[in-house]
DSSP file (Angstrom, degrees, kcal/mol; ACC not computed):
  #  RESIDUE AA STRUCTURE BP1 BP2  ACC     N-H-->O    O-->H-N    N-H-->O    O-->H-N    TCO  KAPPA ALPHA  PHI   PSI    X-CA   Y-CA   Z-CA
    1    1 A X     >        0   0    0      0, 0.0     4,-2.2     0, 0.0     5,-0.1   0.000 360.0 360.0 360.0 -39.6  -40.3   72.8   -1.0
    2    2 A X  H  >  +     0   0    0      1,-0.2     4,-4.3     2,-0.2     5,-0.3   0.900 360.0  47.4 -54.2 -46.9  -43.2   70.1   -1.8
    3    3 A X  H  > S+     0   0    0      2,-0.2     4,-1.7     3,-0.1    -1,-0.2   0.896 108.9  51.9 -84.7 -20.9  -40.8   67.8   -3.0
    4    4 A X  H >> S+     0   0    0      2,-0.2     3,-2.9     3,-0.1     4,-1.2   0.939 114.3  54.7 -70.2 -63.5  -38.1   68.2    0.5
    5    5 A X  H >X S+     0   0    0     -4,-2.2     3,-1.2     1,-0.4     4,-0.8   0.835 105.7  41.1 -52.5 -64.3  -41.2   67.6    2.2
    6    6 A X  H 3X S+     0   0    0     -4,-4.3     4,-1.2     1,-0.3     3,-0.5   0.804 118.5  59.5 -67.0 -15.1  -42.1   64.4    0.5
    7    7 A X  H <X S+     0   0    0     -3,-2.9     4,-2.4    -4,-1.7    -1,-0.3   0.833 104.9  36.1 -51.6 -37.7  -38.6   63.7    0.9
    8    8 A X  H << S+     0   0    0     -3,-1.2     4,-0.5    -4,-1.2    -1,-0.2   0.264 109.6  72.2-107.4   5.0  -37.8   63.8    4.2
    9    9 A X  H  < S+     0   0    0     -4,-0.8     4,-0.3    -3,-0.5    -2,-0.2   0.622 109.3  39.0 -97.7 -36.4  -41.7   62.1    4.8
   10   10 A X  H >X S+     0   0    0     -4,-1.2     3,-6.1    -5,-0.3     4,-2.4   0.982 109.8  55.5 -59.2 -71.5  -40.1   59.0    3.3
   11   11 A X  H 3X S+     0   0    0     -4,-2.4     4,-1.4     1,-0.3    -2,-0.2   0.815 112.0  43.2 -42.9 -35.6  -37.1   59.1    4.8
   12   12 A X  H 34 S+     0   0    0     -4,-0.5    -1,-0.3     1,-0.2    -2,-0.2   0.538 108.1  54.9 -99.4  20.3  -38.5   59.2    7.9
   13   13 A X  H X> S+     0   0    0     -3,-6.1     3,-1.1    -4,-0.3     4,-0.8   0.621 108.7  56.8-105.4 -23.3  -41.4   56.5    7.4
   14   14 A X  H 3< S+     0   0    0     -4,-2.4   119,-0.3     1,-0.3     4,-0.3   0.774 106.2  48.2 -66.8 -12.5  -38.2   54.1    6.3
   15   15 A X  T 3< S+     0   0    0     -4,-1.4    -1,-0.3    -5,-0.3   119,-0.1  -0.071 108.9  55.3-103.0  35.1  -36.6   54.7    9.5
   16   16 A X  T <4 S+     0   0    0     -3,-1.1    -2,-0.2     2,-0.1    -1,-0.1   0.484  87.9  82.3-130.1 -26.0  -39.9   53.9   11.4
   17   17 A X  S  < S-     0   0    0     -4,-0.8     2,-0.3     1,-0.3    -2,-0.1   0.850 104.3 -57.6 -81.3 -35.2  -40.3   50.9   10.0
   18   18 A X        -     0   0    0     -4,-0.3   115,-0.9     0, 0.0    -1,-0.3  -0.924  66.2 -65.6 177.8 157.0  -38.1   48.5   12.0
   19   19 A X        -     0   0    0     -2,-0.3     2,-0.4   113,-0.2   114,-0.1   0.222  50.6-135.8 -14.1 148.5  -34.4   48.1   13.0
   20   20 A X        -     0   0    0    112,-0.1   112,-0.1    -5,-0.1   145,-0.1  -0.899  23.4-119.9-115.1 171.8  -32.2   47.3    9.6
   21   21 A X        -     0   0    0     -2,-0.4    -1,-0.1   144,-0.3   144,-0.1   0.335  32.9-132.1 -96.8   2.1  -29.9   44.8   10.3
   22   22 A X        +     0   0    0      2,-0.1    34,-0.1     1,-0.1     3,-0.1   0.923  60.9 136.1  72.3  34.6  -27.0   47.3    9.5
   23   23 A X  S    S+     0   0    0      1,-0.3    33,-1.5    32,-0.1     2,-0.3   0.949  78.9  38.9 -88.0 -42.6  -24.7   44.8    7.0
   24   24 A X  E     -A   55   0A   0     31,-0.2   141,-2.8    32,-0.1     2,-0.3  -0.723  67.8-175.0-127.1 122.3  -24.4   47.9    4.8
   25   25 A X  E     -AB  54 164A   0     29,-4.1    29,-3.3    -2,-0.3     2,-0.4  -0.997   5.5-176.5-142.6 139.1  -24.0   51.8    5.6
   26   26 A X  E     +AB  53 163A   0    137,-2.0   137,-1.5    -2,-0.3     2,-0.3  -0.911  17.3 160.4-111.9 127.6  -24.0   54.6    2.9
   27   27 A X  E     -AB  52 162A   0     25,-2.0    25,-1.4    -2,-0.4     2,-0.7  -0.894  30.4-149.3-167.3 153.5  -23.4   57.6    3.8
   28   28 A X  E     -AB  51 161A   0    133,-1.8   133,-0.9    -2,-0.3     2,-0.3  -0.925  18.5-167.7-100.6 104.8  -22.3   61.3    2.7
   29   29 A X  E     -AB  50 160A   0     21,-1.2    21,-0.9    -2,-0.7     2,-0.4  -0.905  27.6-130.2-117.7 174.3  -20.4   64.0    4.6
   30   30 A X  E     -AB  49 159A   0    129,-2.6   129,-1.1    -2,-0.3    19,-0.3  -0.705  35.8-154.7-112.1 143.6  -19.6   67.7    4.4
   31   31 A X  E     -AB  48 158A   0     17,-2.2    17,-1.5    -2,-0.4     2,-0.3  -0.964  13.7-175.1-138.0 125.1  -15.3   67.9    5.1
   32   32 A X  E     -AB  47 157A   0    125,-2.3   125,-0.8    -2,-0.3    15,-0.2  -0.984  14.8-153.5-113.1 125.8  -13.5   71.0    6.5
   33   33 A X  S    S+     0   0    0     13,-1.8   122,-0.3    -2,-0.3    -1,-0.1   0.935  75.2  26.6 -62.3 -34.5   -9.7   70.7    6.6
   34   34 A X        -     0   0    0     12,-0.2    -1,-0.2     8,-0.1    11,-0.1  -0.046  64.2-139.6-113.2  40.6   -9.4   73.1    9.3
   35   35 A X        +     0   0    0     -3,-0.1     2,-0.1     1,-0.1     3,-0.1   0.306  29.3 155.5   0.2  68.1  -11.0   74.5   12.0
   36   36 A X        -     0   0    0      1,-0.1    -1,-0.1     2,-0.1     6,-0.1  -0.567  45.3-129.6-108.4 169.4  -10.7   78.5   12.9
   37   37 A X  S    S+     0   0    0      1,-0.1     2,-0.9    -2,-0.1    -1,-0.1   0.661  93.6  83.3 -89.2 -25.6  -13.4   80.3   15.0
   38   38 A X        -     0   0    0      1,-0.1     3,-0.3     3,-0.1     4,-0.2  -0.642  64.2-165.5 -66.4  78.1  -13.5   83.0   12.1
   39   39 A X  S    S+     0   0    0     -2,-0.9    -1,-0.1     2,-0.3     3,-0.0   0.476  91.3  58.2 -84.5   9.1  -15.7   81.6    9.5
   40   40 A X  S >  S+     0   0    0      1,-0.2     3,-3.1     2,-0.1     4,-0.3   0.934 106.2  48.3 -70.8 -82.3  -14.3   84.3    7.1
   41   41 A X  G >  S+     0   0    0      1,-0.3     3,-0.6    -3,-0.3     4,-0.3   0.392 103.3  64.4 -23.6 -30.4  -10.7   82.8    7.8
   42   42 A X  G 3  S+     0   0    0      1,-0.3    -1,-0.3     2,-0.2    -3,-0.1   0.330  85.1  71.5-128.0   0.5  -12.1   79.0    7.1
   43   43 A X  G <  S+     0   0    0     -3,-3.1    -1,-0.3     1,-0.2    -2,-0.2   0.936  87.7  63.7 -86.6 -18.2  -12.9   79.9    3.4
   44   44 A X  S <  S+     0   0    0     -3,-0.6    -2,-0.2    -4,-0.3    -1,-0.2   0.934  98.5  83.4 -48.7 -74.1   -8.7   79.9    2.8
   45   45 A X  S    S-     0   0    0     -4,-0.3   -12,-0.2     1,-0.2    33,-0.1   0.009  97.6 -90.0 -81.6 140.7   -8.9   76.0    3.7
   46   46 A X        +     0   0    0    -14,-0.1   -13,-1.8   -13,-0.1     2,-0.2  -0.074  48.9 172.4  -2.8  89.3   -9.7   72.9    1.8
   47   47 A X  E     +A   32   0A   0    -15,-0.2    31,-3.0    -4,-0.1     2,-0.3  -0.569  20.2 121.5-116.4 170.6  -13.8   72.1    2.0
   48   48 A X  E     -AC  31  77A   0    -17,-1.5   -17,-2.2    29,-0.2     2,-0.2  -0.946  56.5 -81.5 168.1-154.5  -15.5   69.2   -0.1
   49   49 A X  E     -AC  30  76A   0     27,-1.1    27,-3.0   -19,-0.3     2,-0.4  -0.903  25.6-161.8-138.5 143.1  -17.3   66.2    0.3
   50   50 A X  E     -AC  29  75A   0    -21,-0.9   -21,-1.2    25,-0.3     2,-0.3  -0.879   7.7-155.4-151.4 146.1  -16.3   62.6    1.2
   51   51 A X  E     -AC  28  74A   0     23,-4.4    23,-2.1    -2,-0.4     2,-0.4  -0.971   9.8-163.1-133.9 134.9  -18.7   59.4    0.6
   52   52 A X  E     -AC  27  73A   0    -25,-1.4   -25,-2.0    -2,-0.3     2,-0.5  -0.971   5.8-169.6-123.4 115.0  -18.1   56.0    3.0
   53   53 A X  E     -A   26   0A   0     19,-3.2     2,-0.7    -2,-0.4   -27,-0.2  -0.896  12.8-162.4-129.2 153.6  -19.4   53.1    1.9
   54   54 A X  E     -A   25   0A   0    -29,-3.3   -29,-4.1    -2,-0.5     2,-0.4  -0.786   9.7-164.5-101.1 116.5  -19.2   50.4    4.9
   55   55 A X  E     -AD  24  70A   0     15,-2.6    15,-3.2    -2,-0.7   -31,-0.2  -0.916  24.2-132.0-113.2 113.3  -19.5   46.6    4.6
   56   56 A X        +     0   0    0    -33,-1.5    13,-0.2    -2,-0.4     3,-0.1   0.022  27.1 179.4 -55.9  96.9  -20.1   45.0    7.8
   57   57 A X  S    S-     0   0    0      1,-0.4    12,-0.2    11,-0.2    -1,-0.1  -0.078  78.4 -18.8-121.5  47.7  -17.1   41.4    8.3
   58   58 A X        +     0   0    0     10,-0.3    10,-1.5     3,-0.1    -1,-0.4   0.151  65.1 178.5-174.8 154.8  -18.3   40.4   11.7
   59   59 A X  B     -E   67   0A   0      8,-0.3     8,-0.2    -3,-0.1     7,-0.1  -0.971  30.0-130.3-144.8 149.1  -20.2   42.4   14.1
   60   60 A X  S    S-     0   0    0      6,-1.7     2,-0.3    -2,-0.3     5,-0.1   0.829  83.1  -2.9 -77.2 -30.5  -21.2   40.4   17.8
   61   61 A X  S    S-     0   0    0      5,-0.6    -1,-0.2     4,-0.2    -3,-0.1  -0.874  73.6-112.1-149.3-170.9  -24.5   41.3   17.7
   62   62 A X  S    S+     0   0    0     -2,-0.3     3,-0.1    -3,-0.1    -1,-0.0   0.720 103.0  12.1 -98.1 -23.1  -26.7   43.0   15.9
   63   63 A X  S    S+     0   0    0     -3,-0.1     2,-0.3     1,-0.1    -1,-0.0   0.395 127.1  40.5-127.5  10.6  -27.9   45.8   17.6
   64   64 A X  S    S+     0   0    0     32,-0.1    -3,-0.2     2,-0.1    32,-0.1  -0.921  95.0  22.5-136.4 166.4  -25.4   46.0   20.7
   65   65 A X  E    S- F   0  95A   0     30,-1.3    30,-1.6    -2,-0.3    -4,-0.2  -0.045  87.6  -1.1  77.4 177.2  -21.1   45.3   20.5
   66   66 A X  E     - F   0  94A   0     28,-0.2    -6,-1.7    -7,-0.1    -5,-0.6   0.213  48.3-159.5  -3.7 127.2  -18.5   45.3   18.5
   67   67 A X  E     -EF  59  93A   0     26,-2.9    26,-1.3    -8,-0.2    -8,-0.3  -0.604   8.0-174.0-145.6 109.2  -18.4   45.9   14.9
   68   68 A X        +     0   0    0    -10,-1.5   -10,-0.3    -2,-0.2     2,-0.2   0.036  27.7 151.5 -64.9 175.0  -15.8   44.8   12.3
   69   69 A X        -     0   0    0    -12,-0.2    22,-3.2   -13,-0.2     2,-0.3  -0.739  40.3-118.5-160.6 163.2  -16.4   46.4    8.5
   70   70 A X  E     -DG  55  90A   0    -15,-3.2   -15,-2.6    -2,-0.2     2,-0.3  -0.727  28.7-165.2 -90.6 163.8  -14.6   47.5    5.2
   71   71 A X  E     - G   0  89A   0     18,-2.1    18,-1.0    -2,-0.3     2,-0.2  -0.771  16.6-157.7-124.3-171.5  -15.0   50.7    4.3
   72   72 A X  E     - G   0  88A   0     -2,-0.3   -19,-3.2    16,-0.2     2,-0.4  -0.801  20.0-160.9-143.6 123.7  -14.2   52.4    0.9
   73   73 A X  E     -CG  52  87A   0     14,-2.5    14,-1.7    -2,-0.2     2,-0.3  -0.967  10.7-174.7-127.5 114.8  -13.8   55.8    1.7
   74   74 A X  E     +CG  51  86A   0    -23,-2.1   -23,-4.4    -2,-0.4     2,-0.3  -0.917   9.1 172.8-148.5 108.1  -14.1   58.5   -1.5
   75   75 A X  E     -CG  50  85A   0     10,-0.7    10,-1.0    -2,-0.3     2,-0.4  -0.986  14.6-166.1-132.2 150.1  -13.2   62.5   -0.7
   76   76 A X  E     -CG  49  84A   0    -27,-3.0   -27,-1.1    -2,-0.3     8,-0.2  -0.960  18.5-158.5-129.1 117.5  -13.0   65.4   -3.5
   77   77 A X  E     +C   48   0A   0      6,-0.5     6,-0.3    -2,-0.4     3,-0.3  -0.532  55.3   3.0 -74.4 154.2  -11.3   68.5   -2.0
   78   78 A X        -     0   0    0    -31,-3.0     2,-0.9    -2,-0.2     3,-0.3   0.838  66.5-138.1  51.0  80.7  -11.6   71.9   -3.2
   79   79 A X  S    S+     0   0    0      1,-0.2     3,-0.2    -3,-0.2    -1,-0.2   0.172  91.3  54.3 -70.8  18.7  -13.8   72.0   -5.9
   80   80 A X  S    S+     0   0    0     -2,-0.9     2,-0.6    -3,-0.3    -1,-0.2   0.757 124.2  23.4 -90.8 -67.9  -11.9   74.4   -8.3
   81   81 A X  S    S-     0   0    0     -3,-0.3    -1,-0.1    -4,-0.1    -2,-0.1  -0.877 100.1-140.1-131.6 115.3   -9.0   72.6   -8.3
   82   82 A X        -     0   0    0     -2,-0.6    31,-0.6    -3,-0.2     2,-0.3  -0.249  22.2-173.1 -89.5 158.9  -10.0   69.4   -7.5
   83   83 A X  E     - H   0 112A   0     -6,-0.3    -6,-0.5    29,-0.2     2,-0.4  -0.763  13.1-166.4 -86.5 140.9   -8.0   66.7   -5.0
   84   84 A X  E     -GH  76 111A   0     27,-3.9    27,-3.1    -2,-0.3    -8,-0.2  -0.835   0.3-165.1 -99.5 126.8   -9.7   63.2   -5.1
   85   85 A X  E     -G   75   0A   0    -10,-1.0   -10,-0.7    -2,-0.4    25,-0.2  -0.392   4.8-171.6 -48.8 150.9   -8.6   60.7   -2.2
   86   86 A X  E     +G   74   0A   0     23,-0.5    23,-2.1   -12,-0.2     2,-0.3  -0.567  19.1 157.7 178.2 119.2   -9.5   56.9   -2.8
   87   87 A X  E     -GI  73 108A   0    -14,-1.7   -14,-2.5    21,-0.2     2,-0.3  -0.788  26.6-158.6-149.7 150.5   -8.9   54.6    0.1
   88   88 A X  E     +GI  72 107A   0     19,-6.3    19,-1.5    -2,-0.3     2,-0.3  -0.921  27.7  99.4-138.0 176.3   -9.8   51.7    1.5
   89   89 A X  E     -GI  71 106A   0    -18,-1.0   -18,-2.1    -2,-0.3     2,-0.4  -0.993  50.8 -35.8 161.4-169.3   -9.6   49.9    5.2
   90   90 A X  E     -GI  70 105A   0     15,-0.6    15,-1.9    -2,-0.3     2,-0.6  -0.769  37.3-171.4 -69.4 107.8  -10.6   48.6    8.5
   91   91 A X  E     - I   0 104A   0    -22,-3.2     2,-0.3    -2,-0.4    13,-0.2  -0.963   8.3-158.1-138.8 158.5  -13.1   50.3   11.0
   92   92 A X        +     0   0    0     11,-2.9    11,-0.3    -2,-0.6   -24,-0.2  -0.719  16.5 168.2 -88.6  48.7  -13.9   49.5   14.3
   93   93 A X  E     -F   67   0A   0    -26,-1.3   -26,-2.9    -2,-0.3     2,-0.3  -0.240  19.1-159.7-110.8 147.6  -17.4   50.5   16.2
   94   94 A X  E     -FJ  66 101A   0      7,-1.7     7,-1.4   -28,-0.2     2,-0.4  -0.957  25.2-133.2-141.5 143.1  -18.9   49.5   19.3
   95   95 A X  E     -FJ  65 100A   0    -30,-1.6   -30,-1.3    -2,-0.3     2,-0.2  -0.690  20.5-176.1 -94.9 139.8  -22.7   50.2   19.5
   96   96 A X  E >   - J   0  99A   0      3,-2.2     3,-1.0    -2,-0.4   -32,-0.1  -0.978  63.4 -59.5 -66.1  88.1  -24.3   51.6   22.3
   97   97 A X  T 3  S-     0   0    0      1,-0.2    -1,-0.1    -2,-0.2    33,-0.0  -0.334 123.4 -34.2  59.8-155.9  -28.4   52.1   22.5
   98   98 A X  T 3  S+     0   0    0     -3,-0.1    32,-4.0    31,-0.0     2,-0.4   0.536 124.9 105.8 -27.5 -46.8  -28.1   54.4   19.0
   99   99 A X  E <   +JK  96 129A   0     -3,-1.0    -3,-2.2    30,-0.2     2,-0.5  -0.607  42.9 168.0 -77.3  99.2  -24.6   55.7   20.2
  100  100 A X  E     -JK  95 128A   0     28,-2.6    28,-2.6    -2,-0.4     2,-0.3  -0.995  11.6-175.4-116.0 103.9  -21.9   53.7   17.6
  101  101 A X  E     +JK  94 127A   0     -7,-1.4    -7,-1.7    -2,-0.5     2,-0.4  -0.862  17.7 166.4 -79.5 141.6  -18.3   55.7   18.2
  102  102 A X  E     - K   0 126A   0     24,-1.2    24,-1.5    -2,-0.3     2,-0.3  -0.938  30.3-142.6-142.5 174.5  -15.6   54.1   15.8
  103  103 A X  E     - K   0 125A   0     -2,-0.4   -11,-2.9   -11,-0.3    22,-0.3  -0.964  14.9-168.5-147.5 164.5  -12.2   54.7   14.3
  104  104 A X  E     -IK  91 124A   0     20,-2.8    20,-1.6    -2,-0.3     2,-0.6  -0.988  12.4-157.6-152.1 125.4  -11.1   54.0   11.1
  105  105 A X  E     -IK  90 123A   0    -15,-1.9   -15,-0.6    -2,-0.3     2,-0.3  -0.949  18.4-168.8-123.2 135.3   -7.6   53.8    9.3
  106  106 A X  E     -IK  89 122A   0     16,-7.2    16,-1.1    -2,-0.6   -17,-0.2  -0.668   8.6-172.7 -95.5 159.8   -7.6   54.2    5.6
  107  107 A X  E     +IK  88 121A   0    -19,-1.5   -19,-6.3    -2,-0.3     2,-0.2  -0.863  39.0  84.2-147.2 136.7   -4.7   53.6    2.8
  108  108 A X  E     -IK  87 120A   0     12,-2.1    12,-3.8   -21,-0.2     2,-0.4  -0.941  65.6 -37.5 162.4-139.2   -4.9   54.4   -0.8
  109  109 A X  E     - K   0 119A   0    -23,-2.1     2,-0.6    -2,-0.2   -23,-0.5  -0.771  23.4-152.6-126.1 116.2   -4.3   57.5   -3.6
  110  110 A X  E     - K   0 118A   0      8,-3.3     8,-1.3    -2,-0.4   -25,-0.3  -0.910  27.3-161.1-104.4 133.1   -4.9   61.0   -3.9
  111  111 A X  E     -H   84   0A   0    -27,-3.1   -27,-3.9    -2,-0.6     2,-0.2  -0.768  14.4-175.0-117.7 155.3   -5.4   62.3   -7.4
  112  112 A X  E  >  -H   83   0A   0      4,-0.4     4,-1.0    -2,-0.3     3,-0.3  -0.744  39.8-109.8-130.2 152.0   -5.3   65.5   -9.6
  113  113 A X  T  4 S+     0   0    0    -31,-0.6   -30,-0.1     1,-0.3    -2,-0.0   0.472 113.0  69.2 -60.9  -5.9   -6.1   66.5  -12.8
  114  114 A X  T  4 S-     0   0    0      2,-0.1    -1,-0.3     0, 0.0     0, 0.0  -0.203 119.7-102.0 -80.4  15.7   -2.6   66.9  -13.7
  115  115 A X  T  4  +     0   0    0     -3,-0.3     2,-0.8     1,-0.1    -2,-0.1   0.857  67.7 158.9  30.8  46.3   -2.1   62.8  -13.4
  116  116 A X     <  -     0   0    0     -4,-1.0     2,-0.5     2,-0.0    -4,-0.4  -0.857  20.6-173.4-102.5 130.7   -0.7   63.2  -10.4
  117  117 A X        +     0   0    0     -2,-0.8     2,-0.3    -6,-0.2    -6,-0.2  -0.923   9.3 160.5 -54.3  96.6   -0.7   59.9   -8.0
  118  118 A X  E     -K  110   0A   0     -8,-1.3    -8,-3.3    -2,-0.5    30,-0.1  -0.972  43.6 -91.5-146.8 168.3    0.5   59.3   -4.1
  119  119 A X  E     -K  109   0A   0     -2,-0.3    28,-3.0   -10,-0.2   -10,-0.2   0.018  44.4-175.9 -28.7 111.7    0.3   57.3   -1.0
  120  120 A X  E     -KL 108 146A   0    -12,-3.8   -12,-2.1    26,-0.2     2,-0.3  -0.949  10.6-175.5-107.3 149.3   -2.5   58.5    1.3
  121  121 A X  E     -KL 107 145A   0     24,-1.4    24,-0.8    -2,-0.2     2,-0.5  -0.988   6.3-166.0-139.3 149.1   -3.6   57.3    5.1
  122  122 A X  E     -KL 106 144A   0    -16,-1.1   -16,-7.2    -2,-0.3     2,-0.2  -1.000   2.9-170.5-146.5 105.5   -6.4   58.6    6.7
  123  123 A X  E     +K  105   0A   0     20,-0.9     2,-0.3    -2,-0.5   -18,-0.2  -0.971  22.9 171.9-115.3 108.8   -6.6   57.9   10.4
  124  124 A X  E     -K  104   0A   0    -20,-1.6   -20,-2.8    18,-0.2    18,-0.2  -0.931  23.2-173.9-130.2 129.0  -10.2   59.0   11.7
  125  125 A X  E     +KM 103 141A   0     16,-1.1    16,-1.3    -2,-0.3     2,-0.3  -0.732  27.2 129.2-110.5 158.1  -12.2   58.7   14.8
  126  126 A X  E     -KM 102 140A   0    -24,-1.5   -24,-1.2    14,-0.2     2,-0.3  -0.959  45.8-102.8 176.0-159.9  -16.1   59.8   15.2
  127  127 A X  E     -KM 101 139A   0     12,-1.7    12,-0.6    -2,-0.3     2,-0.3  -0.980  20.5-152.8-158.3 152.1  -19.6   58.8   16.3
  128  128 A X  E     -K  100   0A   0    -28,-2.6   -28,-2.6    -2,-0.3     2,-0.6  -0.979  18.4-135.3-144.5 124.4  -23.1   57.5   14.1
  129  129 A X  E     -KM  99 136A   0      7,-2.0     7,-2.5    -2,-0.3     2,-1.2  -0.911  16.2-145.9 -81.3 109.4  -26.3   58.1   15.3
  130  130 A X  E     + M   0 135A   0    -32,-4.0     2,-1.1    -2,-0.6     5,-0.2  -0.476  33.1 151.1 -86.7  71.9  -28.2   55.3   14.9
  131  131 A X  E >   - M   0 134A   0     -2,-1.2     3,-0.7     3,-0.9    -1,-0.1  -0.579  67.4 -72.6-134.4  87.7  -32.2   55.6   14.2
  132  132 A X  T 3  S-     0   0    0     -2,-1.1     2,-1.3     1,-0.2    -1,-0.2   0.118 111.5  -7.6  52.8-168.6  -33.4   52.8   12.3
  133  133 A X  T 3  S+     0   0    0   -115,-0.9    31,-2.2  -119,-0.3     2,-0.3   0.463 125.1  74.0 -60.1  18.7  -32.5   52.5    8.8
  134  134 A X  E <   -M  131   0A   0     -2,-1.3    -3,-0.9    -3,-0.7     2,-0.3  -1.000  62.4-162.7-118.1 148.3  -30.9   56.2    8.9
  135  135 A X  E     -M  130   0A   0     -2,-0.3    27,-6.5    27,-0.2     2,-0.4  -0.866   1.9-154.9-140.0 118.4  -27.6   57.1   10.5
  136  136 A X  E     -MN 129 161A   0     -7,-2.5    -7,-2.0    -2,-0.3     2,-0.6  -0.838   9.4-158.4-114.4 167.0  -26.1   60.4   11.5
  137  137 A X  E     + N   0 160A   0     23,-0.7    23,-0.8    -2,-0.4    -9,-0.2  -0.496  11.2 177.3-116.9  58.3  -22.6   61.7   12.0
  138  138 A X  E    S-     0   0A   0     -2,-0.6     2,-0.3    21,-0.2    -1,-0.2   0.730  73.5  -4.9 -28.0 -42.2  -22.8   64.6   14.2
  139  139 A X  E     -M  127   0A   0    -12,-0.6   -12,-1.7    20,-0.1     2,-0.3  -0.992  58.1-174.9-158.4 148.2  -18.7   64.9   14.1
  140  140 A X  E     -M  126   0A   0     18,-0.3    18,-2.7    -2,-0.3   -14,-0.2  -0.688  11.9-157.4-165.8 139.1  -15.6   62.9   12.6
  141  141 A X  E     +MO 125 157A   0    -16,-1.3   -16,-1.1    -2,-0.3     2,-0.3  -0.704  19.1 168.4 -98.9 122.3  -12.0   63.7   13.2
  142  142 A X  E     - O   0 156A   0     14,-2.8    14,-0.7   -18,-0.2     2,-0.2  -0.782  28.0-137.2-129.9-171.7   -9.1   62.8   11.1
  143  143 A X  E     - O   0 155A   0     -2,-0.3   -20,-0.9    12,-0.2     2,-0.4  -0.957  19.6-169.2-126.9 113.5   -5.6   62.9   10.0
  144  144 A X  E     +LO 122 154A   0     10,-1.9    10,-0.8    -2,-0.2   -22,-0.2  -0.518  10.2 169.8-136.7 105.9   -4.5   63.0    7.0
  145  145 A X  E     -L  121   0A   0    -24,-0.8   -24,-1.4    -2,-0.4     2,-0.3  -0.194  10.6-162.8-108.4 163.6   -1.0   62.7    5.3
  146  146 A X  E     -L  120   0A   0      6,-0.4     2,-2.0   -26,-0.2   -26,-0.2  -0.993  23.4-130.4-123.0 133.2    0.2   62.4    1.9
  147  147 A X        +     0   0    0    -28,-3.0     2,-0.4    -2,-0.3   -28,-0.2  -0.199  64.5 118.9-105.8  77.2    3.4   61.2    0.7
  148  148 A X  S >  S-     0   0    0     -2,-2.0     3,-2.0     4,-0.2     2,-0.4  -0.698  75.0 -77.8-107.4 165.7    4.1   64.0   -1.7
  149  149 A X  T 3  S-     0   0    0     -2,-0.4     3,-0.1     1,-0.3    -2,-0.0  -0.599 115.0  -6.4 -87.1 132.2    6.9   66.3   -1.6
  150  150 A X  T 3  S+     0   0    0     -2,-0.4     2,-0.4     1,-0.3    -1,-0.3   0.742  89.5 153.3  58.0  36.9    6.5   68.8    0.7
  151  151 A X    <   -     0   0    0     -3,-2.0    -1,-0.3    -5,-0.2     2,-0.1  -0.886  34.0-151.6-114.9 131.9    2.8   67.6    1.5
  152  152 A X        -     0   0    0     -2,-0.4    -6,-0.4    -3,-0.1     2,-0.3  -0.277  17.3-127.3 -95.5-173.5    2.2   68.8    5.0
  153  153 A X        -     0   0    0     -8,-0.2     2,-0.4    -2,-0.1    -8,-0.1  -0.886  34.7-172.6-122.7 168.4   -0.4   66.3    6.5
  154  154 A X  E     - O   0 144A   0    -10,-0.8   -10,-1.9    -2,-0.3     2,-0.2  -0.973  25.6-101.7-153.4 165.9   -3.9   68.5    8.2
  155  155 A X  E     - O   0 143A   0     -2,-0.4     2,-0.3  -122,-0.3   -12,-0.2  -0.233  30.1-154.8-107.9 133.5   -6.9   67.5   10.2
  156  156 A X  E     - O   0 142A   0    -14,-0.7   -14,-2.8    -2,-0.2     2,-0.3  -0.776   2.7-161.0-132.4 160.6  -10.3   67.2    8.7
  157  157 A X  E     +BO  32 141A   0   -125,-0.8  -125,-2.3    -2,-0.3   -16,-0.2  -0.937  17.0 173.2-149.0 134.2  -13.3   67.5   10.4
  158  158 A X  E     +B   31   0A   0    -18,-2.7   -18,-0.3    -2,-0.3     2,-0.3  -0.476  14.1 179.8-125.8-169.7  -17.0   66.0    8.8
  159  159 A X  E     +B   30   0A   0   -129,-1.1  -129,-2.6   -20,-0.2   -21,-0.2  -0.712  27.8 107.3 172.6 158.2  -20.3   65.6    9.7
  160  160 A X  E     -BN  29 137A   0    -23,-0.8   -23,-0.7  -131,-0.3  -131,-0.2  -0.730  44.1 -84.3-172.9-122.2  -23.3   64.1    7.6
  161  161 A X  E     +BN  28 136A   0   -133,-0.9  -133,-1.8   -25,-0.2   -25,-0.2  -0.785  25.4 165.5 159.9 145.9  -25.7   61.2    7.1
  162  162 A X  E     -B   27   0A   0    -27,-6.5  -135,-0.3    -2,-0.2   -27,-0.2  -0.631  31.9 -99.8-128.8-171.5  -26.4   58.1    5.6
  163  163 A X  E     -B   26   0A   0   -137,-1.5  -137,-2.0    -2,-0.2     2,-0.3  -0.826  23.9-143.0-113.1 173.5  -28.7   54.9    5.3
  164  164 A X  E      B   25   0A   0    -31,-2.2  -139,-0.3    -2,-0.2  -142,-0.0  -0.922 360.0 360.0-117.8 140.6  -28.0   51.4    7.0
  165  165 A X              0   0    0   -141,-2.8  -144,-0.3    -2,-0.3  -140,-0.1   0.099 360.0 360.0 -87.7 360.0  -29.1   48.4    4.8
């Protein structure tokens, strides 16, 4: 408990200290494939963990407009038998105040332990709260297909947190 404390006593004297100038965002989030209201029913579906990291190739300002970046976008489903995605792409934000909504389209490979390899895209919309050098993700929405045989494509839903560099 001592040591979350002193954790989260950092974290929140690095985000106190000033603006970051945001070329760089790290961040972590928690991935459901599906949505039911029955959280009994939701253990059937896909859960993991997804890591984005975002490098910033033009923005308009610094703390208000437009903002171009790459991402490289990293997801492991199912931890039993695991999926990994690894993707790369384009996203889009325009800041608000705090408020940054963006969309984001990914391309690249989902792997198994079996050595299996195909074609993924991961088209995602969402929102980062912005407060100083840490950033939360209250909600992001995707789609996501694979071009395996018979691979239906389904809906992820995240949330998390990062830092901004």
């Amino acid at each position: 408990m001592r040591k979350l404390l002193l954790t989260l006593t950092f974290l929140l004297m690095i985000s106190t200290i000033g603006l970051a100038q945001d070329t760089v965002k790290v961040g972590i989030n928690f991935v459901n494939s599906e949505y039911v209201v029955n959280p009994i029913d939701a253990i059937e579906y896909l859960q993991g963990l997804s890591v984005n990291l975002d490098a910033k190739v033009y923005s308009q300002n610094e703390n208000k407009g437009f903002r171009l970046a790459g991402v490289f976008y990293y997801k492991r489903d199912n931890f039993t038998s695991p999926t990994d995605t690894y993707a790369f792409g384009p996203k889009l934000s325009y800041r608000v105040g705090f408020v940054e909504p963006f969309g984001q389209v990914v391309f690249g490979l989902n792997t198994t332990y079996n050595s299996d390899k195909v074609f993924s895209r991961i088209y995602s919309a969402g929102a980062d709260l912005n407060f100083g050098y840490i950033y939360v993700r209250p909600i992001e929405v995707g789609w996501q297909r694979s071009e395996a045989f018979f691979s239906p494509a389904n809906q992820t839903f995240s949330a998390g947190l990062g830092l901004r560099f």
